[in-house]
C-alpha positions as CSV (number, residue, x, y, z in Angstrom):
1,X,157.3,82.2,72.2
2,X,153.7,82.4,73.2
3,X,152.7,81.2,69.4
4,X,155.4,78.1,69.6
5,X,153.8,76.9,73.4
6,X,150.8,76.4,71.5
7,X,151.6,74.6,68.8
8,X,153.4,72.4,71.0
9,X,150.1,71.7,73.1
10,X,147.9,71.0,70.1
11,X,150.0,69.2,68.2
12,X,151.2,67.0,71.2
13,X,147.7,66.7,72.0
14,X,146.3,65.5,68.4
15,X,149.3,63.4,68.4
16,X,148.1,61.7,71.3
17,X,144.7,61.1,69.6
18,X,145.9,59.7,66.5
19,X,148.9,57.6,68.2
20,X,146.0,56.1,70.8
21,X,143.7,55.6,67.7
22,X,145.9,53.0,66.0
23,X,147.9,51.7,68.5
24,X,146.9,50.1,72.2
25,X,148.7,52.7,74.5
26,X,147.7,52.2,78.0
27,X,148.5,53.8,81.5
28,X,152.3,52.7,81.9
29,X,153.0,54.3,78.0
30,X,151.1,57.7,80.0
31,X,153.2,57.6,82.4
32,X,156.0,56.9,80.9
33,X,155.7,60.3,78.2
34,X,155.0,62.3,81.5
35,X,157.8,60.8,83.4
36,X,159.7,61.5,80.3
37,X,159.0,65.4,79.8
38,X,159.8,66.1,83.6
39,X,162.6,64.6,82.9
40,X,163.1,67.1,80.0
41,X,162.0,69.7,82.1
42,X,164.0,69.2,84.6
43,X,167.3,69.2,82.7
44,X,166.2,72.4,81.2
45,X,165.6,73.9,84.2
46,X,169.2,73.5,85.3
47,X,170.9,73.9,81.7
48,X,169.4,77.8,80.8
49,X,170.6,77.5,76.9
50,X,168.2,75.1,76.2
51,X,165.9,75.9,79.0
52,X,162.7,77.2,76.2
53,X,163.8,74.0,73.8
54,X,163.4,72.0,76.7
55,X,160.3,73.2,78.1
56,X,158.8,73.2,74.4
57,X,159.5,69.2,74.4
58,X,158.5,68.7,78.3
59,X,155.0,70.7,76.9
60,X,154.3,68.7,73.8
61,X,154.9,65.1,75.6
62,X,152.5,66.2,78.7
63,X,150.6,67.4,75.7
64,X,151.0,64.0,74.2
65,X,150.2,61.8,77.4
66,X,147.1,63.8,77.4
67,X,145.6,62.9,74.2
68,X,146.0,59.1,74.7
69,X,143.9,59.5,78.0
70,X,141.4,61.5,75.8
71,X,141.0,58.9,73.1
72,X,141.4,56.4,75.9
73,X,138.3,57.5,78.3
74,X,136.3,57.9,74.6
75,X,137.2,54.2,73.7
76,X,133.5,52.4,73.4
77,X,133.7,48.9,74.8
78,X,130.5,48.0,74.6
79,X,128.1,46.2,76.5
80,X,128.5,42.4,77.8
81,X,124.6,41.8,77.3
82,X,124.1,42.5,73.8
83,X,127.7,41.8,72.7
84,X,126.7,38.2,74.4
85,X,123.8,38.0,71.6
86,X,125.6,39.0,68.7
87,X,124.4,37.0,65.3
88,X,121.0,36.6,67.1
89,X,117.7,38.1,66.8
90,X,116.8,40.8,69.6
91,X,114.7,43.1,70.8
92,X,115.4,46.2,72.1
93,X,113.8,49.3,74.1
94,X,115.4,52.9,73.1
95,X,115.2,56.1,71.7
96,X,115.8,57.8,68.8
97,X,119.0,60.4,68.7
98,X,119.5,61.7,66.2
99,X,117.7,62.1,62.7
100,X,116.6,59.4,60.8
101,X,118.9,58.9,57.8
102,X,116.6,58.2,54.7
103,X,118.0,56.7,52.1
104,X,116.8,55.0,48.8
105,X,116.5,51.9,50.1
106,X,116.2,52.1,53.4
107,X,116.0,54.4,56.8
108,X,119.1,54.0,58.9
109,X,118.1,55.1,63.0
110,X,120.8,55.5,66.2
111,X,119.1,54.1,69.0
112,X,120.1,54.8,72.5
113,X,119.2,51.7,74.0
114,X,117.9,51.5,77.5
115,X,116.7,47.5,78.2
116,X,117.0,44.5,76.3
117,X,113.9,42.9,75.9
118,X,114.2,39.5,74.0
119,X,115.5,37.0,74.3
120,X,116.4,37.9,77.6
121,X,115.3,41.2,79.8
122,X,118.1,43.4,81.0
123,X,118.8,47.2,81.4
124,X,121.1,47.6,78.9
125,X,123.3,51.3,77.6
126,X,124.6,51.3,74.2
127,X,123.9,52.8,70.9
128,X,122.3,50.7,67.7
129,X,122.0,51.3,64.3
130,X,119.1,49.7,63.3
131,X,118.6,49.6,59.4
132,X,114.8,49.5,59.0
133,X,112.8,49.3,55.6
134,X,112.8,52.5,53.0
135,X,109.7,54.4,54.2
136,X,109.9,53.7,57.7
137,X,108.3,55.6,59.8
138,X,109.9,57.2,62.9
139,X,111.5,60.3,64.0
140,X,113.9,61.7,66.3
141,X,112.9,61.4,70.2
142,X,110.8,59.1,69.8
143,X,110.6,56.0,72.0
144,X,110.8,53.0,70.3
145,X,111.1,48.8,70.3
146,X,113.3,47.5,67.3
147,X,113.8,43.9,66.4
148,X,116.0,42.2,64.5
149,X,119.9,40.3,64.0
150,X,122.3,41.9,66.1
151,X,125.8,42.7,64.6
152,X,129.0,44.2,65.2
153,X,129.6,46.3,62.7
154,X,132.7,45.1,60.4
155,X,135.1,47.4,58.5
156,X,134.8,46.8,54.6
157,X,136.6,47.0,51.2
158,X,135.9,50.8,49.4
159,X,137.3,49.1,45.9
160,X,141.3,48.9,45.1
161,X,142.0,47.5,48.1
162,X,141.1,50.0,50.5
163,X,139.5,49.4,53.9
164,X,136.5,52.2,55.9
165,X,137.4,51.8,59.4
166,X,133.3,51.6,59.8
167,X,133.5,50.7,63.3
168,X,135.3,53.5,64.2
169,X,133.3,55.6,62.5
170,X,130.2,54.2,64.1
171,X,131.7,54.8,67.5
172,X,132.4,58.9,66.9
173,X,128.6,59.0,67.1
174,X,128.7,56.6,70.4
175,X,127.4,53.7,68.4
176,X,128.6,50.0,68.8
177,X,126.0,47.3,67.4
178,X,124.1,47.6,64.1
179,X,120.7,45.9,64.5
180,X,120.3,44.0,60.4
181,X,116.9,43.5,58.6
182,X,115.1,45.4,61.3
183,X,111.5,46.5,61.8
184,X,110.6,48.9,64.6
185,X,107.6,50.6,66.0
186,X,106.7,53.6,68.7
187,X,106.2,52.9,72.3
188,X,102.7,52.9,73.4
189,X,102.2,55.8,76.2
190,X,106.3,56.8,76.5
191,X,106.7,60.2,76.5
192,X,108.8,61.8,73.9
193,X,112.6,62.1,74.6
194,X,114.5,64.4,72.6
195,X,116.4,67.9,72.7
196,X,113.5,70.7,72.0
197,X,116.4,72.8,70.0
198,X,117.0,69.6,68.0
199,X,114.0,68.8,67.1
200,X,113.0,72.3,66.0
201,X,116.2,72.3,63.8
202,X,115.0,69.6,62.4
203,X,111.3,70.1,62.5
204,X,112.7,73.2,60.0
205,X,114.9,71.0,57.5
206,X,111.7,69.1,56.5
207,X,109.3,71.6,56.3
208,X,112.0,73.9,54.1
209,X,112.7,70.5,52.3
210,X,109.1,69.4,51.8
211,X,108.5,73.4,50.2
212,X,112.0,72.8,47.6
213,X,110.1,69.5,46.2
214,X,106.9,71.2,45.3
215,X,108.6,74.3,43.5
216,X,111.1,72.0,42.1
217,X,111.8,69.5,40.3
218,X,114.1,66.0,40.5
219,X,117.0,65.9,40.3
220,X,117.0,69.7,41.3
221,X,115.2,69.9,44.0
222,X,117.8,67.4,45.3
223,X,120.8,69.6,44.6
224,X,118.8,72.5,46.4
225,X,118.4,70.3,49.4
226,X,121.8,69.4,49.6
227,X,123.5,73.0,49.2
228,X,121.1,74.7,51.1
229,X,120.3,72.4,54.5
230,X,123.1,69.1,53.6
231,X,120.3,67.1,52.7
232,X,121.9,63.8,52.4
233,X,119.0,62.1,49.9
234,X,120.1,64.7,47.6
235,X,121.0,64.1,44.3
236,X,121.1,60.1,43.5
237,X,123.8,57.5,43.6
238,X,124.9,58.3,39.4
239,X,124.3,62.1,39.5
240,X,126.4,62.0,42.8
241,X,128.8,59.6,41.2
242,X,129.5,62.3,38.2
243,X,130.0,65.1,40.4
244,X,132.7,63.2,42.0
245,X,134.1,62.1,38.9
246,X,135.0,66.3,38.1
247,X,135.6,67.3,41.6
248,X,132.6,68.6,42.0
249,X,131.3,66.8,45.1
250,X,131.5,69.3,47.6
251,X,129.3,71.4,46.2
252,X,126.3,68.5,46.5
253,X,126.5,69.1,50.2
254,X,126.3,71.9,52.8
255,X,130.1,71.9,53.2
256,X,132.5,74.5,54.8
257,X,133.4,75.4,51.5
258,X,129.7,76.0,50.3
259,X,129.3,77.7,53.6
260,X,132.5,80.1,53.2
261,X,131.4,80.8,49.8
262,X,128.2,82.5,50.9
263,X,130.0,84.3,53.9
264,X,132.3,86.2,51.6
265,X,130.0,87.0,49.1
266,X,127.9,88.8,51.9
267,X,131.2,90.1,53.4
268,X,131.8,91.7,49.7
269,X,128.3,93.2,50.3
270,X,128.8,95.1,53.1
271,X,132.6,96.1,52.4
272,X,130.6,97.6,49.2
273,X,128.0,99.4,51.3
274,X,130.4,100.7,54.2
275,X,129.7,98.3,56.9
276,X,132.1,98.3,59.7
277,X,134.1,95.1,60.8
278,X,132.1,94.5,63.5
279,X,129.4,94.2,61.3
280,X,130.8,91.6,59.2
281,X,131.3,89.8,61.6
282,X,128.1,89.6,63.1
283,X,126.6,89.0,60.0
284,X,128.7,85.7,59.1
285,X,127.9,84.5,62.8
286,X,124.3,85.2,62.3
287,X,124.5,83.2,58.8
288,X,126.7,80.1,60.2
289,X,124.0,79.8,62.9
290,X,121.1,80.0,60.1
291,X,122.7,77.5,58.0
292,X,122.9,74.9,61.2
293,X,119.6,75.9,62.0
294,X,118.6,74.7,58.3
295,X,120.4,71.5,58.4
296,X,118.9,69.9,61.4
297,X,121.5,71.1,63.6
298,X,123.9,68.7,62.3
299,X,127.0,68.2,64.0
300,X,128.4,68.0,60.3
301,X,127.3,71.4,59.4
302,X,128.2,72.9,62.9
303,X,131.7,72.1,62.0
304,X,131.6,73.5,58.7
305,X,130.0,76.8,60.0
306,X,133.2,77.1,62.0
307,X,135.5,76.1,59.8
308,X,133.8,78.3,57.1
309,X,133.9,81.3,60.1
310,X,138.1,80.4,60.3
311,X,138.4,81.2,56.6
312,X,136.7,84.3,56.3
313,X,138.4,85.5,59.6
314,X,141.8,84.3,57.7
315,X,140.5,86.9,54.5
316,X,138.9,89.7,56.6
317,X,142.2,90.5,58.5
318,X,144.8,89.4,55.8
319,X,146.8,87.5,58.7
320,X,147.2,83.7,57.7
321,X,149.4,82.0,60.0
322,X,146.8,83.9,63.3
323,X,143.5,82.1,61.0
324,X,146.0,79.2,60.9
325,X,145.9,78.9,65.1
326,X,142.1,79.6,65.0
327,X,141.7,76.4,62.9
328,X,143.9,74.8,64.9
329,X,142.0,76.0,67.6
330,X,138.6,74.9,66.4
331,X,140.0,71.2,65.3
332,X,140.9,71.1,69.2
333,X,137.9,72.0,70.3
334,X,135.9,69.4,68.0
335,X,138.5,66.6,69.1
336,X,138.2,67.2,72.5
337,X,134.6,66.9,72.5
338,X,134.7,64.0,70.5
339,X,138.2,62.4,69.9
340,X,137.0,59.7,67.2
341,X,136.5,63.1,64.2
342,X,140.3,63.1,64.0
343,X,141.4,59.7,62.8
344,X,138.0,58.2,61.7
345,X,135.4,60.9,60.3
346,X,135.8,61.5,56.2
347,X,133.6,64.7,56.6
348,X,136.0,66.4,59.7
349,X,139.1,65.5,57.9
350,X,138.2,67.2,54.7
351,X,136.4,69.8,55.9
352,X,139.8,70.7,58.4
353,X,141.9,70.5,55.3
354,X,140.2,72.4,52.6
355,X,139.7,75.2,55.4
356,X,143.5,74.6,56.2
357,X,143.9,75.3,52.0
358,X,142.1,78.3,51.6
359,X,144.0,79.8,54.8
360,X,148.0,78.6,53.3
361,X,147.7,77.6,49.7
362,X,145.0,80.0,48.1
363,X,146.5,83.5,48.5
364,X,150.2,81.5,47.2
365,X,147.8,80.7,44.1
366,X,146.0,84.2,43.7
367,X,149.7,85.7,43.3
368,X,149.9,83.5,40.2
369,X,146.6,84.3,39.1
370,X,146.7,87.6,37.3
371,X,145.9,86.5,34.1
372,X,142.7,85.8,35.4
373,X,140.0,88.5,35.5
374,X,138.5,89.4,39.1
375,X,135.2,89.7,37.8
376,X,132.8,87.8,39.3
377,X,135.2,87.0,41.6
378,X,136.8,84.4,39.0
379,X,140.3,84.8,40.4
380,X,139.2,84.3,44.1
381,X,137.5,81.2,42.7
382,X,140.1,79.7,40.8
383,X,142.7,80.5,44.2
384,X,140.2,79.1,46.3
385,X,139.7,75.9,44.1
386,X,143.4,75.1,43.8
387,X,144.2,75.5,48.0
388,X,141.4,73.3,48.6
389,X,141.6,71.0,46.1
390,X,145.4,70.8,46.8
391,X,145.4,70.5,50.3
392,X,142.3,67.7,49.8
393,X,143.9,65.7,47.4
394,X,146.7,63.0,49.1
395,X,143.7,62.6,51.1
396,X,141.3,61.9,48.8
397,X,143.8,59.5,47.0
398,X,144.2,57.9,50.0
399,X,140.7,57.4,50.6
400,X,139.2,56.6,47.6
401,X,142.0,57.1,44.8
402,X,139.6,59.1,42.5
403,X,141.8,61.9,40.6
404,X,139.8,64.4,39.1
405,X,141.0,65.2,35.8
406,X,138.7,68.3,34.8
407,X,138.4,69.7,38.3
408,X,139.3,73.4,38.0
409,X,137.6,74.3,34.9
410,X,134.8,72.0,36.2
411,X,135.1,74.3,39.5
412,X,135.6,77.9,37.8
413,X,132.5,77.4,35.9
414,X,130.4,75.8,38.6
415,X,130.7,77.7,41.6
416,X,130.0,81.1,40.2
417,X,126.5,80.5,40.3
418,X,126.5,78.8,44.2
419,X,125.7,81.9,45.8
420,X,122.7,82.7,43.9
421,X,122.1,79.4,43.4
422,X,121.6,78.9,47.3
423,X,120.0,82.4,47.7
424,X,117.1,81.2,45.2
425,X,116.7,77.6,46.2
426,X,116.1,79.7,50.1
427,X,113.1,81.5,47.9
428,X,112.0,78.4,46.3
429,X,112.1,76.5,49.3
430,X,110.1,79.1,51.5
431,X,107.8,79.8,48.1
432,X,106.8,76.2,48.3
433,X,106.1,76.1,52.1
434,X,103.8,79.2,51.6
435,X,102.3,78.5,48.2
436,X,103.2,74.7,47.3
437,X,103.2,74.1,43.7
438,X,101.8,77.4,42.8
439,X,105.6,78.3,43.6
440,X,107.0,76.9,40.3
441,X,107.4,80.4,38.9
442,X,109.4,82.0,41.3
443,X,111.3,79.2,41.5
444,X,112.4,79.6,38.3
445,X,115.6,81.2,38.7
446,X,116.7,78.7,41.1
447,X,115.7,76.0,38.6
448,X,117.8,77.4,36.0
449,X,121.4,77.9,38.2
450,X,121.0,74.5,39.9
451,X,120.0,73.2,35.7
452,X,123.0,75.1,35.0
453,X,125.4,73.6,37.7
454,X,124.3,70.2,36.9
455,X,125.0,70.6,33.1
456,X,128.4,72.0,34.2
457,X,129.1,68.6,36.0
458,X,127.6,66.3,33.3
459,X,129.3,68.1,30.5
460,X,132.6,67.3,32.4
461,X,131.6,63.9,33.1
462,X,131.4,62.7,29.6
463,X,134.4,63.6,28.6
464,X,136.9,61.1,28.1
465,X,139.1,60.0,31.4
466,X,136.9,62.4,33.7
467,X,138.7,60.6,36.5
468,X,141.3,58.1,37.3
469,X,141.5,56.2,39.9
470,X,144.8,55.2,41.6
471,X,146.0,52.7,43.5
472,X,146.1,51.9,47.1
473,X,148.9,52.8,49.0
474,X,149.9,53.4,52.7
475,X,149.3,56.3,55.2
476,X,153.0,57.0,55.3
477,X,153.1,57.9,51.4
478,X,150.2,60.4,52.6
479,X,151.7,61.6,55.3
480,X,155.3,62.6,53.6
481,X,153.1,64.2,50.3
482,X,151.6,66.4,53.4
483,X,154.9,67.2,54.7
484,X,156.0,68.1,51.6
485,X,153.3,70.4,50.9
486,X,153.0,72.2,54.3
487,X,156.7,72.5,54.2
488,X,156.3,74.1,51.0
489,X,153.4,76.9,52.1
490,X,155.8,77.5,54.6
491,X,159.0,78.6,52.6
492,X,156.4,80.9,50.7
493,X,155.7,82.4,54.0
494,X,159.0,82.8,55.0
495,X,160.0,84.0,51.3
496,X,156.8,86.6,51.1
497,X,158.5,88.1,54.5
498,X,162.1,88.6,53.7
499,X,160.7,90.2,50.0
500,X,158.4,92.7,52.4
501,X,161.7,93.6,54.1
């Protein structure tokens, strides 16, 4: 019973969330959901029959109510004094928080804004996204003015019709205005204004990254940086293009899935050598922390760490539907904190829902699997490939209606060699810091996987109808290929228990 209160409470809760997302739910629709589910309550109360049914309802509407305050209270507004200067040229006083994104063309920088400065000067709090020149120099913490056209950002067409809710996604990282063709430079005398922890993450990342490009080369020193610390310059715009084209994509960045790959290949370590649970266990949470350590402490890979940390609990004890309420769990946890991941961040969604496919769809796949050797833990990869990619799919289709033709064979013959791949690029990288170019030969074997897993993806690539792209089509279609599917893993479950009776 314990089990069912809870999944009333989170789903009611994410419910709440998604419903306030899309739809303008005010106060009297709060009230009127609680109102409602003491109403419930109440006639439970007096009719004991029903009285858990009822009090399961009553729970997931209070549940309910409380997400659309969540999502509600998280609801940027914006500021009246630079929304009143939109399409004009300004110029702002702020700080940089987080790290700069640097791309081919250009450095993109969240600005916490303090004052406005031209063409009026006002105290000002919002966050700007000010797209400077490629090369620019600034860094996180760092006090800064920034000029140029002020903007709100607009949602845009992804190709076939379908539209990136880019405001929204601006907003989960507390940013309303984008600040076009822009130039900024460092405050003279301000004092610098970031998180130490941060800025030591990050101070790591380039430093580990700077090492990678002198024992490797392009494009795979690129492919190193992306595995290893979620580099996002990574691999180029047509090398990335062709991973996506055979499913591949995932592996370009530091994703729950690269991250859950490493933690039970270590876990098959120590299982080998004796190591108690405990032990295990300690090691994955040391790793997770590593790896967000690496990457900056990006809130991206901090989610994947703990989705990654879900799965392997979900393998360790053998218990899927108890991993299943961790991950719900964890998804609660990251909403909470920041409501906006559920309906309008790509990277939570996926990451949620591969997780969510290694825990229900990947053992259901590995009892098919037989034919399959286990050597080099080929069948665990081909199980895990088809949950993920599975549970991922209506969602990708949805998103960008790429189908991946060649994505398990694609996946099989790649991600054998991501361990070691990410195990030597960690020697190359720390090789280059200490030695700089004169680390080319023990880079070598890192050269050679991340060679190999880029041939994998380029062999794929060329063949004919890699990928095909389907149409557009509505969330509801999504929605009921979900239901179908969960409903699915669960009459496995129920049919894997009345066998084991």
């Amino acid at each position: 019973m314990v089990g069912r209160f809870f999944w009333a409470a989170v789903s009611g809760f994410l419910l709440g969330i998604a419903a306030r997302s899309f739809l303008p739910l005010g106060h009297s629709s709060v009230a009127f959901f609680l109102l409602l589910g003491c109403a419930i309550g109440a006639l439970a109360y007096v009719d004991p029959p029903k009285r858990r049914q009822g009090i399961l309802v009553s729970c997931f509407l209070f549940a309910f109510a409380l997400g659309i305050v969540r999502m509600d209270v998280a609801t940027l507004s914006g500021d009246p004094m630079l929304t009143a200067h939109i399409g004009t040229q300004v110029t702002i006083e702020g700080v940089v928080s987080a790290e700069p994104d640097v791309r081919d063309n250009s450095v993109r920088v969240a600005i916490a804004t303090s004052k406005i400065i031209s063409p009026v000067r006002l105290s000002t709090h919002a966050g700007v996204l000010a797209v400077l020149p490629a090369h620019a120099d600034v860094y996180y913490g760092e006090p800064v003015h920034a000029w140029g056209i002020l903007q709100a950002p607009q949602a845009f067409d992804t190709g076939s019709g379908r539209q990136f809710a880019y405001p929204q996604y601006l907003a989960a990282q507390g940013i309303n205005y984008e600040l076009s063709l822009a130039q900024a430079e460092g405050v003279q005398g301000a004092p610098w204004a970031g998180n130490p922890l941060q800025a030591a993450a990050i101070g790591i990342k380039e430093t580990f990254l700077k090492g990678v490009a002198a024992a490797l080369p392009e494009p795979e020193a690129g492919l190193a940086g992306g595995i290893t610390v979620g580099d996002k310059r990574s691999i180029g715009a047509d090398l990335t293009t062709q991973f996506q084209n055979v499913g591949l994509v995932h592996v370009v960045v530091l994703s729950g899935y690269n991250i859950t790959v490493v933690l039970s290949s270590a876990a098959w370590v120590l299982v080998h050598l004796g190591a108690p649970r405990i032990v295990q266990f300690g090691a994955s949470g040391f790793l997770v922390c590593f790896f967000i350590l690496m990457s900056g402490g990006a809130g991206s890979a901090t989610r994947a760490g703990l989705m990654a940390l879900v799965a392997v609990l979900a393998r360790a004890t053998g218990r899927t539907f108890l991993a299943s309420r961790a991950l719900a769990l964890a998804a609660l946890l990251i909403v909470l904190w920041d409501p906006f991941e559920l309906a309008f961040d790509p990277s939570f969604q996926l990451s949620a829902l591969a997780t969510l496919g290694l825990i229900l769809f990947s053992p259901i796949f590995a009892g098919y699997l037989h034919w399959i050797p286990e050597k080099f833990a080929l069948r665990e990869i081909a199980s895990s490939t088809l949950g993920t990619q599975l549970a991922v799919l209506p969602i990708l289709l949805y998103q960008n209606g790429n189908l991946a033709i060649y994505s398990l064979p694609a996946n099989l013959l790649a991600l054998v060699a991501v361990p070691a791949a990410m195990l030597f690029s960690l020697i190359a990288g720390v090789s280059g810091i200490i030695l700089g170019h004169f680390a080319v030969p023990l880079a070598f074997p890192a050269y050679m996987l991340l060679a190999y897993i880029i041939g994998v993806a380029q062999f794929f690539a060329a063949f004919p109808f890699a990928a095909i792209s389907i149409g557009a089509f509505s969330a509801a279609w999504m929605s009921v290929a979900y239901a179908i599917l969960f409903a699915g893993a669960w009459f496995m479950h129920i049919k894997k228990i009345g066998r084991a009776q």
